[in-house]
Chimera marker file (.cmm) of the C-alpha trace (Angstrom):
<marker_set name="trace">
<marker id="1" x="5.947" y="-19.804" z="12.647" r="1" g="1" b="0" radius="0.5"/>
<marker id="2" x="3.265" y="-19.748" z="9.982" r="1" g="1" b="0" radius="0.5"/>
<marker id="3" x="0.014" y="-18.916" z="10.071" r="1" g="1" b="0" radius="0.5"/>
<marker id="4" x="-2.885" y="-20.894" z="7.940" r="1" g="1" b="0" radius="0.5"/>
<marker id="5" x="-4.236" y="-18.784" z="4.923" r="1" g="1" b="0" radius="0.5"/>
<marker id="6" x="-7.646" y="-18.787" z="7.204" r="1" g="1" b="0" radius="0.5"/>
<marker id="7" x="-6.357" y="-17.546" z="10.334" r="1" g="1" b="0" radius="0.5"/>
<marker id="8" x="-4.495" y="-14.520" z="7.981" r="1" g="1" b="0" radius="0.5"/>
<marker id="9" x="-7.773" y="-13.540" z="6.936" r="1" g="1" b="0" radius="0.5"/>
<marker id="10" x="-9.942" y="-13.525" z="9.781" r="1" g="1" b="0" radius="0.5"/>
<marker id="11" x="-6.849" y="-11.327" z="11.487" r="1" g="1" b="0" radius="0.5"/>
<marker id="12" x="-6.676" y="-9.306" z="8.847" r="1" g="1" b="0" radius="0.5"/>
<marker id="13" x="-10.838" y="-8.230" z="9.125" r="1" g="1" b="0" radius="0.5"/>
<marker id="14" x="-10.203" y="-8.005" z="12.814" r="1" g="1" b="0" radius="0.5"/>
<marker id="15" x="-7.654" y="-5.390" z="12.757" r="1" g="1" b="0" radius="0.5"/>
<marker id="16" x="-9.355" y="-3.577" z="9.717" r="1" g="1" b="0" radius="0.5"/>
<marker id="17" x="-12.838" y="-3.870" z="11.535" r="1" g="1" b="0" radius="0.5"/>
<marker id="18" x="-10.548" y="-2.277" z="14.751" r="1" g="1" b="0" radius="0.5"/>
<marker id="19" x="-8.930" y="0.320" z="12.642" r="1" g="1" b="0" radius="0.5"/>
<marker id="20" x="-9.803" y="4.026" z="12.625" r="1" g="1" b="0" radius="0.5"/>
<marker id="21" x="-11.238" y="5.671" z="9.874" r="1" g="1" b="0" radius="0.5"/>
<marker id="22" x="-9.846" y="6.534" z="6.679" r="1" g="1" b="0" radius="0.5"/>
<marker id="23" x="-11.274" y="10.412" z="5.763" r="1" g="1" b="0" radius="0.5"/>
<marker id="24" x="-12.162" y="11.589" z="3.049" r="1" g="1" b="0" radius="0.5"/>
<marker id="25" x="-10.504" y="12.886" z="0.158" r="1" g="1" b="0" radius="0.5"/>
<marker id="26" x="-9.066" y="16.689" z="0.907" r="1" g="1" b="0" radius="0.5"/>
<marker id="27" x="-8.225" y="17.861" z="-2.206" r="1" g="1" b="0" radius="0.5"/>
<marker id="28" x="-11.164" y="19.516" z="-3.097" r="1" g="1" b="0" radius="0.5"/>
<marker id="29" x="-10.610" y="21.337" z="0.190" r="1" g="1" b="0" radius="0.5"/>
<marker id="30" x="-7.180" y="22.976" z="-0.739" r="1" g="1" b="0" radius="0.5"/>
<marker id="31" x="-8.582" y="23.343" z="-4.501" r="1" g="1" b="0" radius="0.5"/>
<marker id="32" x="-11.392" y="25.352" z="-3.044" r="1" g="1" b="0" radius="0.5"/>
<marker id="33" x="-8.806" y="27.272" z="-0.482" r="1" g="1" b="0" radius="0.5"/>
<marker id="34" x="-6.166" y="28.176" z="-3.028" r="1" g="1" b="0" radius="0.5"/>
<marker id="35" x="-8.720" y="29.691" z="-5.400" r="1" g="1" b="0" radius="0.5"/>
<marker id="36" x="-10.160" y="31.342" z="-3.333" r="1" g="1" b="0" radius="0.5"/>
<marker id="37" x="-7.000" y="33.035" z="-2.109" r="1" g="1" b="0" radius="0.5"/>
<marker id="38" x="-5.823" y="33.389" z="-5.998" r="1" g="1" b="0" radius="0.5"/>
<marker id="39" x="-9.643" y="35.023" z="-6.689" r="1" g="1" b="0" radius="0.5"/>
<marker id="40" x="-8.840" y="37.720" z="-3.516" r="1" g="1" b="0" radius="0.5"/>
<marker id="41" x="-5.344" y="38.608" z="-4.898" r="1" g="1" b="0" radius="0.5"/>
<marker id="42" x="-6.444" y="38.750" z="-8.356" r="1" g="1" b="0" radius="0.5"/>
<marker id="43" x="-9.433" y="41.251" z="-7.508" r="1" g="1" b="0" radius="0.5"/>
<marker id="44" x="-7.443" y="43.129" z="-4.869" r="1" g="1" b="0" radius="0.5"/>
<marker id="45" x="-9.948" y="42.625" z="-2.496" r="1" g="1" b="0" radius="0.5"/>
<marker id="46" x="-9.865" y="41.393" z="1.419" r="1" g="1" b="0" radius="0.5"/>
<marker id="47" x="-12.161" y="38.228" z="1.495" r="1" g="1" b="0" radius="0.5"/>
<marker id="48" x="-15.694" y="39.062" z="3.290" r="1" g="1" b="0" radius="0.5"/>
<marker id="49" x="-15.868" y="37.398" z="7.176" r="1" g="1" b="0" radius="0.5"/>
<marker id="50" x="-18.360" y="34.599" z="5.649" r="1" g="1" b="0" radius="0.5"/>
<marker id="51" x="-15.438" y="33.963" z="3.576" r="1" g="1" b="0" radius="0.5"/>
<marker id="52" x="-13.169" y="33.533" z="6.365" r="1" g="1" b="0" radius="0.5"/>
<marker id="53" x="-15.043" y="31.552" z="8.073" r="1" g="1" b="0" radius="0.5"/>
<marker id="54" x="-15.887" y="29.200" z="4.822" r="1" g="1" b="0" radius="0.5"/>
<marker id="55" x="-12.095" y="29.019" z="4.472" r="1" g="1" b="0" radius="0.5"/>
<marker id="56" x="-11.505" y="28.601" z="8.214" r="1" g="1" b="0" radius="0.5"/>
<marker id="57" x="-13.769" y="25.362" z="8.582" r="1" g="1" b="0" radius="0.5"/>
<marker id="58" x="-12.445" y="23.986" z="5.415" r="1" g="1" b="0" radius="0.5"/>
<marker id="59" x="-8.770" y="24.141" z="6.713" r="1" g="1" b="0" radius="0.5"/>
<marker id="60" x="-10.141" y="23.100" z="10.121" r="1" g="1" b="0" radius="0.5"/>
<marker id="61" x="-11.392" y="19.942" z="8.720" r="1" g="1" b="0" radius="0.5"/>
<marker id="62" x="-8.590" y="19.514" z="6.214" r="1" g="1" b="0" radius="0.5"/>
<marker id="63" x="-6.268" y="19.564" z="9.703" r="1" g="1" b="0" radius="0.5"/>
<marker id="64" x="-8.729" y="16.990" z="11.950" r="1" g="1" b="0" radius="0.5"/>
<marker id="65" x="-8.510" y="14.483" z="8.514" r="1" g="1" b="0" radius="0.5"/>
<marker id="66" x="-4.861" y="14.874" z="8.709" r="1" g="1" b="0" radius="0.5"/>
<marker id="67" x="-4.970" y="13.938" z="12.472" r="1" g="1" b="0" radius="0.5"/>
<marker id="68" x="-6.917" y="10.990" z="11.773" r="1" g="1" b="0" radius="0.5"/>
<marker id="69" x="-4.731" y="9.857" z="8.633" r="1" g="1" b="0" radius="0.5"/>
<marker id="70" x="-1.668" y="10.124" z="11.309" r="1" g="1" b="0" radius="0.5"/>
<marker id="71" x="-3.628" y="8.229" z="13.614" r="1" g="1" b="0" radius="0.5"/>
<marker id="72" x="-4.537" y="5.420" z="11.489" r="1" g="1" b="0" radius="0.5"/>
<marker id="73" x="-0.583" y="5.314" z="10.179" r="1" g="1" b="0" radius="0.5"/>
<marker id="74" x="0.237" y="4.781" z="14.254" r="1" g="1" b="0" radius="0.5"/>
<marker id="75" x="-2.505" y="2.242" z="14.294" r="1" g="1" b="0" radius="0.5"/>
<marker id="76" x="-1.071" y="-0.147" z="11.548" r="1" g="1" b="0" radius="0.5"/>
<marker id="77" x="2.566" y="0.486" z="12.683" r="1" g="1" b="0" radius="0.5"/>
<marker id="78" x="1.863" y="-0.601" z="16.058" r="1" g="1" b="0" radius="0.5"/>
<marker id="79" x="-0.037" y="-3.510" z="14.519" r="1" g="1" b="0" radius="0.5"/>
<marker id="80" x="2.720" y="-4.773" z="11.973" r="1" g="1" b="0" radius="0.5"/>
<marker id="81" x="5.139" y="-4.485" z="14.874" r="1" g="1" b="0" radius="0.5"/>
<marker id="82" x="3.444" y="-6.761" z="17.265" r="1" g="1" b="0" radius="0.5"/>
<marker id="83" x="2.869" y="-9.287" z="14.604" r="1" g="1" b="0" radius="0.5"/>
<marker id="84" x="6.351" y="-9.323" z="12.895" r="1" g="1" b="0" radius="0.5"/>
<marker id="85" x="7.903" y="-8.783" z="16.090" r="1" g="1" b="0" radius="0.5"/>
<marker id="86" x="5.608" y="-11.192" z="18.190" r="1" g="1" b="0" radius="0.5"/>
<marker id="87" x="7.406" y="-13.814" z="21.352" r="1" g="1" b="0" radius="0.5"/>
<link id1="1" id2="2" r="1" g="1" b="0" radius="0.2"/>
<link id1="2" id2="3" r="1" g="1" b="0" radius="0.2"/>
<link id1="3" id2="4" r="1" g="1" b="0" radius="0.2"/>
<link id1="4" id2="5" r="1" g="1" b="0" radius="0.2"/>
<link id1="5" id2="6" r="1" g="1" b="0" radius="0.2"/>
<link id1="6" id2="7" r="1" g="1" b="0" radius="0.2"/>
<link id1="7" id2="8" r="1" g="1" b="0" radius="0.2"/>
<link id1="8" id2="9" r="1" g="1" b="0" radius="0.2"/>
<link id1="9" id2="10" r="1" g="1" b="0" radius="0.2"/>
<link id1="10" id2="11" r="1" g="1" b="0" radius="0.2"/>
<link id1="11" id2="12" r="1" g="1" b="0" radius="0.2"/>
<link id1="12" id2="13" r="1" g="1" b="0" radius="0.2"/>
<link id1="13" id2="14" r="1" g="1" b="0" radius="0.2"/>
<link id1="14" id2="15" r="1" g="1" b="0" radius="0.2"/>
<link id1="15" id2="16" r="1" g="1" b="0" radius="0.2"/>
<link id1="16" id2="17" r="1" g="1" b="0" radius="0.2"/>
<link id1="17" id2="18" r="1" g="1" b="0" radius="0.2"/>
<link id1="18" id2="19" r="1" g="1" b="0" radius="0.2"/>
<link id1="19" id2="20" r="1" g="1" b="0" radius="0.2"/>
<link id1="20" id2="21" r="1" g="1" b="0" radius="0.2"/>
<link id1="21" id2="22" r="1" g="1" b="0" radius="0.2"/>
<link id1="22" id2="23" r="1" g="1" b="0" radius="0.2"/>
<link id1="23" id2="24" r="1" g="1" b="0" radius="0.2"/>
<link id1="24" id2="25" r="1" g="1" b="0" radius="0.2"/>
<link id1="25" id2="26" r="1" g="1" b="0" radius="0.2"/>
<link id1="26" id2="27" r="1" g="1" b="0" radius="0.2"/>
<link id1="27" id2="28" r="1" g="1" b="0" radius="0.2"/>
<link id1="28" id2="29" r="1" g="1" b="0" radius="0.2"/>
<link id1="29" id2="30" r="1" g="1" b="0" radius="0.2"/>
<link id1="30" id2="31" r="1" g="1" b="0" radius="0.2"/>
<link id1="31" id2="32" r="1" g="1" b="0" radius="0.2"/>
<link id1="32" id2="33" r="1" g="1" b="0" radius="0.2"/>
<link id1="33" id2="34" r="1" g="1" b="0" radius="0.2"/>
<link id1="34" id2="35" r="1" g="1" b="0" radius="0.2"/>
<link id1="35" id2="36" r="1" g="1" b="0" radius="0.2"/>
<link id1="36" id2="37" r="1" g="1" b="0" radius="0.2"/>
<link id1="37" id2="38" r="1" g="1" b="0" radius="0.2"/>
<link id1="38" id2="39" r="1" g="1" b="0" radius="0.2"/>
<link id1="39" id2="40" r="1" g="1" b="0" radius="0.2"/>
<link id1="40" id2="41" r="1" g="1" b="0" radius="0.2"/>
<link id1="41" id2="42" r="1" g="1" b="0" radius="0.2"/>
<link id1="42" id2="43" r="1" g="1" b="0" radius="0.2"/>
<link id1="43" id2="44" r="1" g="1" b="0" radius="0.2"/>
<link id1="44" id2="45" r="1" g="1" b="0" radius="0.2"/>
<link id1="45" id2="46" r="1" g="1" b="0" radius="0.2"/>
<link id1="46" id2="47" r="1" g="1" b="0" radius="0.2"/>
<link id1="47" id2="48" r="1" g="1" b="0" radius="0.2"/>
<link id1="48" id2="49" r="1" g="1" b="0" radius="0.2"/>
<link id1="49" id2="50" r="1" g="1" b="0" radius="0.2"/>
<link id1="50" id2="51" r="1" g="1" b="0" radius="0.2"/>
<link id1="51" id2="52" r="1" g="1" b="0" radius="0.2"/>
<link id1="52" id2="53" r="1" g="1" b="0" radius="0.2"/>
<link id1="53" id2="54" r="1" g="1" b="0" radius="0.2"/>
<link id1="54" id2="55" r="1" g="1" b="0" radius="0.2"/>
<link id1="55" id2="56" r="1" g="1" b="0" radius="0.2"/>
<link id1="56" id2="57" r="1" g="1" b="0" radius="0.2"/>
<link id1="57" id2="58" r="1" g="1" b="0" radius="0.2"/>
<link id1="58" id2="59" r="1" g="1" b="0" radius="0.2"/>
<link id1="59" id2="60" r="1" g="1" b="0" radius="0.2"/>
<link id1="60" id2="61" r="1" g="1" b="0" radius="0.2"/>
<link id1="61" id2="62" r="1" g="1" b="0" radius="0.2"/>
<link id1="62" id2="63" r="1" g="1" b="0" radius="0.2"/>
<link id1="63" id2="64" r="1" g="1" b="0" radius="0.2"/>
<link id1="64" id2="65" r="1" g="1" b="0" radius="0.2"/>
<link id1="65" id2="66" r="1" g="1" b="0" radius="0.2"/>
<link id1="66" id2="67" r="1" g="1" b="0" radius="0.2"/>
<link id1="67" id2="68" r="1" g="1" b="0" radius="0.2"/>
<link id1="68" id2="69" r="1" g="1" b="0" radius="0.2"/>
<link id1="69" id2="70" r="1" g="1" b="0" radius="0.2"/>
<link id1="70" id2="71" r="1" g="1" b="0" radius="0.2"/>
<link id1="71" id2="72" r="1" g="1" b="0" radius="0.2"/>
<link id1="72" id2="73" r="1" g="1" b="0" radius="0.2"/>
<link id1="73" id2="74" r="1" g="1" b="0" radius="0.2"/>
<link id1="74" id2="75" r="1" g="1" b="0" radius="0.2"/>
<link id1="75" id2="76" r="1" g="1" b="0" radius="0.2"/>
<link id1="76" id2="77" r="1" g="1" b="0" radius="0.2"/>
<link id1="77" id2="78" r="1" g="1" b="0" radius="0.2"/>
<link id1="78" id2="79" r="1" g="1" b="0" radius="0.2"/>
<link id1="79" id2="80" r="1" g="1" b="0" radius="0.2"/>
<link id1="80" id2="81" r="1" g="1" b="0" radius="0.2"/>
<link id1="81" id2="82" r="1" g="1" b="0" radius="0.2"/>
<link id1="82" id2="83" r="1" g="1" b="0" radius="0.2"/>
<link id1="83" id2="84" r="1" g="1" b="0" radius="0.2"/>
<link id1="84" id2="85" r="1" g="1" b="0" radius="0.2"/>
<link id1="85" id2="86" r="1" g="1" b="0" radius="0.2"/>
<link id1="86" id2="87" r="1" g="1" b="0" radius="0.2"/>
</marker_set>
């Protein structure tokens, strides 16, 4: 069964317009993590609490954009299954 170029498109927007969210881009995140960590070994120091907390929040949101990257990835399997596997 084929599908007119038209009706492609317009189910193509629909599922995109239904889709979660891509995030953001994290690698400034782990940039900022890692040298930070390299900047407390290389000073033999123990980061300050602020810092812990700055680093804590940054992998905190680096782990909630990796949730929502898995949950798009479920999204648009489930979605190419049900089309290429429609009755």
């Amino acid at each position: 069964m084929s599908i007119k170029i038209k009706d492609r498109r317009k189910l193509k927007q629909k599922l995109k317009r239904l889709a979660p969210k891509i995030p953001d881009y994290t690698c400034p995140d782990i940039d900022y993590v890692i040298g930070k960590l390299d900047e407390f070994k290389n000073e033999k120091k123990y980061p300050s609490s602020t810092n812990l907390r700055v680093l804590k929040r940054k992998l905190e949101r680096l782990r909630s954009h990796n949730e929502a990257l898995r949950s798009s990835g479920h999204y648009w399997y489930d979605k190419m299954c049900a089309y290429v596997f429609e009755d």
